[in-house]
C-alpha positions in Angstrom: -20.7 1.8 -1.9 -20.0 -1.4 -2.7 -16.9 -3.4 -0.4 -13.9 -4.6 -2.7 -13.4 -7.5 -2.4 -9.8 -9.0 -2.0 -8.6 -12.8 -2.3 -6.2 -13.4 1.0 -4.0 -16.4 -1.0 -3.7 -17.6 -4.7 -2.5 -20.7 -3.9 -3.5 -23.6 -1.2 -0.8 -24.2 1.5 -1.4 -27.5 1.7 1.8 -30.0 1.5 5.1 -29.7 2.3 6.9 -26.4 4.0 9.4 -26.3 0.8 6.0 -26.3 -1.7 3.9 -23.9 0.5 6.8 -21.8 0.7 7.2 -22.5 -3.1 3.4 -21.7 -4.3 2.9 -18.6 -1.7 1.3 -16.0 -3.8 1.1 -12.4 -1.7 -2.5 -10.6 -1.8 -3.2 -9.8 -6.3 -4.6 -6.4 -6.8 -8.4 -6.3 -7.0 -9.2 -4.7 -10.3 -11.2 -1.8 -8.9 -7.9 -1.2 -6.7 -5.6 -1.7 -9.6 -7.6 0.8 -11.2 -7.9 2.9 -8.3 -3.9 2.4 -7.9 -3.3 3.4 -11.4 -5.1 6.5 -11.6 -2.9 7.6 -8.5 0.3 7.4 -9.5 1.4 8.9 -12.7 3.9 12.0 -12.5 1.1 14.4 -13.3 0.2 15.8 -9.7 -1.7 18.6 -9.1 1.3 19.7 -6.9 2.9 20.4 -10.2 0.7 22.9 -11.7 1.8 26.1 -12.9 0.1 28.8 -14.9 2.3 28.5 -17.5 0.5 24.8 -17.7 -3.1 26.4 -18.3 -3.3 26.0 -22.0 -1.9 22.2 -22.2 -4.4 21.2 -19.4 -7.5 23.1 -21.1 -7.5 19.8 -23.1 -7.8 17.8 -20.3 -10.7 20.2 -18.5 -12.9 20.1 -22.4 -12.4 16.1 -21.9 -14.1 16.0 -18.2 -16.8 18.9 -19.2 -17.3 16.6 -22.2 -17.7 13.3 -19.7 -20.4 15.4 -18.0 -22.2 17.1 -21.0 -21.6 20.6 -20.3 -21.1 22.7 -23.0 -19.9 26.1 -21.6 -16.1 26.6 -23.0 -14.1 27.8 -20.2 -11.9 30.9 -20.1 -8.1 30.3 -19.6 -9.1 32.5 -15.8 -11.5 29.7 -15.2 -9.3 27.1 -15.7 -6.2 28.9 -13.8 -8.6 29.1 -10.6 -10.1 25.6 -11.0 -6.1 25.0 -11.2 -5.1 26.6 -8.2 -7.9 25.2 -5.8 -6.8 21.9 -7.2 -3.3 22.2 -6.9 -4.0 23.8 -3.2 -6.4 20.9 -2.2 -5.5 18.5 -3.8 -1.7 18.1 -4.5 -1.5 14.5 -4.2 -4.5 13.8 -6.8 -4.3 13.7 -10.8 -6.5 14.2 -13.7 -7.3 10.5 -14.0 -7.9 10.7 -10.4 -10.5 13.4 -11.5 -12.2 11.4 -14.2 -12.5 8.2 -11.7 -14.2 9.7 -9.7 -16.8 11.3 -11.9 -17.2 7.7 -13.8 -17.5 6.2 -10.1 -19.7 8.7 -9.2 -21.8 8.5 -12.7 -22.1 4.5 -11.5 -23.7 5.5 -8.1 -20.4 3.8 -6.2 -19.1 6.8 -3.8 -20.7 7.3 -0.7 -23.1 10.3 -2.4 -24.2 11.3 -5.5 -23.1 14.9 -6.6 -24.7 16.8 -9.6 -22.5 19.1 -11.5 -25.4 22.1 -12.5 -23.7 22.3 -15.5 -21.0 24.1 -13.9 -17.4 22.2 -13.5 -16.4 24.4 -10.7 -14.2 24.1 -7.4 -17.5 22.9 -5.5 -18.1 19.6 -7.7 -14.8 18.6 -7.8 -14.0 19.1 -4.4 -16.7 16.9 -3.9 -15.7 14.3 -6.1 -12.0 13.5 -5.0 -13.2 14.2 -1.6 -15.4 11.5 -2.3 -12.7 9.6 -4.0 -10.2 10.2 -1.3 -12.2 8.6 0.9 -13.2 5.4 -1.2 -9.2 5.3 -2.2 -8.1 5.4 1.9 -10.7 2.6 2.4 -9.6 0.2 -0.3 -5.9 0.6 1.0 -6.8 0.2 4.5 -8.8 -3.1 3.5 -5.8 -4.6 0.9 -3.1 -3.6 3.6 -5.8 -6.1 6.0 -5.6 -8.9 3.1 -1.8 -8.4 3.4 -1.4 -9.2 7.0 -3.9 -12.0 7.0 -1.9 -14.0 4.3 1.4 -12.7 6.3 -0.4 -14.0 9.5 -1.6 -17.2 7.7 1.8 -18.0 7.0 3.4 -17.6 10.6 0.3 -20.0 11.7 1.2 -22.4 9.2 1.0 -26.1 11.6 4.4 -27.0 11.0 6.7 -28.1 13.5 8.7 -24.6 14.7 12.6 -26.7 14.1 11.1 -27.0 10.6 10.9 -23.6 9.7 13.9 -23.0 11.4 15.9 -26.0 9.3 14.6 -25.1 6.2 16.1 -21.1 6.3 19.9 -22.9 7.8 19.4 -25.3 4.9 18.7 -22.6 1.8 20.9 -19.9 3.7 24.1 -22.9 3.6 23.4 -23.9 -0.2 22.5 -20.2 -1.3 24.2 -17.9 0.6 21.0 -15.7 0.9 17.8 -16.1 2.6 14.9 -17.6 0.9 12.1 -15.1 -0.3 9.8 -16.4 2.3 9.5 -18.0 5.5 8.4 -18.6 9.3 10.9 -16.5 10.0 8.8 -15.8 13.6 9.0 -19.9 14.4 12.4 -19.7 13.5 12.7 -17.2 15.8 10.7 -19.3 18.4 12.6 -22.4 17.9 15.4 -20.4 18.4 14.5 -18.8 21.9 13.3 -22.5 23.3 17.3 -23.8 22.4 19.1 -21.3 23.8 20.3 -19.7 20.2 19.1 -16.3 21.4 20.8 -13.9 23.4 19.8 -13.3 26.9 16.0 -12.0 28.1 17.6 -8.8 29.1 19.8 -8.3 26.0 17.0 -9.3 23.6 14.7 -6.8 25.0 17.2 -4.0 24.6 18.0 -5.3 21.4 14.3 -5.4 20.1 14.0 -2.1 21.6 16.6 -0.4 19.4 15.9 -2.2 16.3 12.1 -1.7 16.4 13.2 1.9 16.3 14.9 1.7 14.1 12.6 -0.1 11.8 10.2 2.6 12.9 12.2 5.4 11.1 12.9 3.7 8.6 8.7 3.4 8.0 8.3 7.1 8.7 11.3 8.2 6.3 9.6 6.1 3.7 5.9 7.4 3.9 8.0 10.8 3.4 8.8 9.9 0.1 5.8 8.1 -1.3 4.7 9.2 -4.7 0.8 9.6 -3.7 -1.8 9.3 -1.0 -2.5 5.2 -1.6 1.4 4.6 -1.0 1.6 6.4 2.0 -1.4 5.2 3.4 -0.1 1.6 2.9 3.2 2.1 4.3 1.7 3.8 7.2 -0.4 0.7 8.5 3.0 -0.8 8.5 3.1 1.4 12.3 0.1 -0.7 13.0 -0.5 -4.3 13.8 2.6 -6.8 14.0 4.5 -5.7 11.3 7.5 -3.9 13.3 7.8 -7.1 15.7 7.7 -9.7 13.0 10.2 -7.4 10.8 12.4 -7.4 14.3 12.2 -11.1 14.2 13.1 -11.8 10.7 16.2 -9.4 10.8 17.1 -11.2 14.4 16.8 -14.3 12.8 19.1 -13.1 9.6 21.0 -11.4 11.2 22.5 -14.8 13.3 22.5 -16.5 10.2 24.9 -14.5 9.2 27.0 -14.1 11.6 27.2 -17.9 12.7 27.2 -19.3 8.7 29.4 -16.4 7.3 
């Protein structure tokens, strides 16, 4: 299977903080991951099935057994099982899910290659969007690694740590809101070295709570996501940095706001 490849910035950060800040361009979508993306989150989940459903899918089932040149027309049973494994399997998938995979696998690019017998029963497609499954997890897990490089690229940036912390007083005094993106963690920093923090022992308790907090807030969100790529991608927000540099940004806000009001 070939690795997708993801580009980390758009834009160079080279120059001043205002036009680094300015050109930042978060990780673009690979176009096998758009594609991957796309096929993942219409409305149409398997979740959704119903019997009453079996004749307006058949269309979709003749288009796949067309794809893979079998000719056998299947009985509205057939499709009500195929149906049901689906829908019990594999809730979180859709039909263009389906075809993807069968195209991906037709091109040799999941980690097997599975032969249908002529038969487009529970065994090949299990296969496939187990298959598919697999290749979609591994593309999050490696966009979601672009995404925290160019967030860690940012907080490395070489500028001076008063800087980052000036240029967020400066846009939140002229604005009153805080700019799209920052250092907000050398703010932070800058912060802590003058004495604009709150004590070692209040911080800590503070931290404590909020990163909690910010936990939940991650967890009650991967409840809700609309498919498997979603909640995989808000899930790697528990891993990493993310939690601590959140903490910092909304410490950092959060005296902003309460000092510039």
């Amino acid at each position: 299977m070939q690795t997708l490849q993801t580009q980390a910035m758009s834009e160079s950060l080279e120059g001043s903080q205002k036009d680094r800040l300015k050109n930042l361009s978060i990780v673009p979508l690979t176009s096998n991951f758009k594609e991957l993306i796309e096929a993942n989150s219409n409305d149409k989940f398997f979740r959704n099935y119903q019997p009453v459903d079996t004749i307006r899918v058949k269309a979709q089932i003749l288009e796949i057994m067309a794809m893979l040149g079998i000719k056998s027309n299947p009985s509205e049973l057939d499709i009500q099982q195929l149906m049901i494994f689906l829908k019990s399997q594999f809730k979180a998938n859709t039909f263009e899910d389906l075809k993807l995979g069968i195209n991906l696998n037709a091109a040799r690019k999941l980690d097997d290659y599975y032969q249908h017998y002529q038969l487009l029963n529970t065994d090949f497609v299990g296969a496939i969007l187990t298959a598919y499954n697999e290749l979609l997890r591994k593309a999050s897990i490696e966009y979601q690694k672009a995404q925290e490089q160019a967030t860690e690229t940012i907080n490395k940036l070489p500028e001076a740590k008063d800087s980052a912390y000036q240029f967020i007083k400066s846009y939140y005094q002229e604005h009153k809101s805080f700019p799209l993106a920052a250092n907000w963690s050398s703010a932070f920093d800058w912060m802590w070295s003058n004495g604009l923090t709150e004590s070692h022992e209040d911080m800590v308790k503070w931290f404590e709570i909020e990163s909690d907090k910010i936990k939940k807030e991650i967890i009650d969100e991967m409840f809700y996501a609309k498919n498997v790529v979603e909640k995989r991608t808000i899930e790697m927000k528990l891993e990493g940095n993310y939690v601590k540099m959140e903490a910092r940004r909304r410490y950092v806000m959060e005296y902003f706001s309460k000092v510039y009001h």
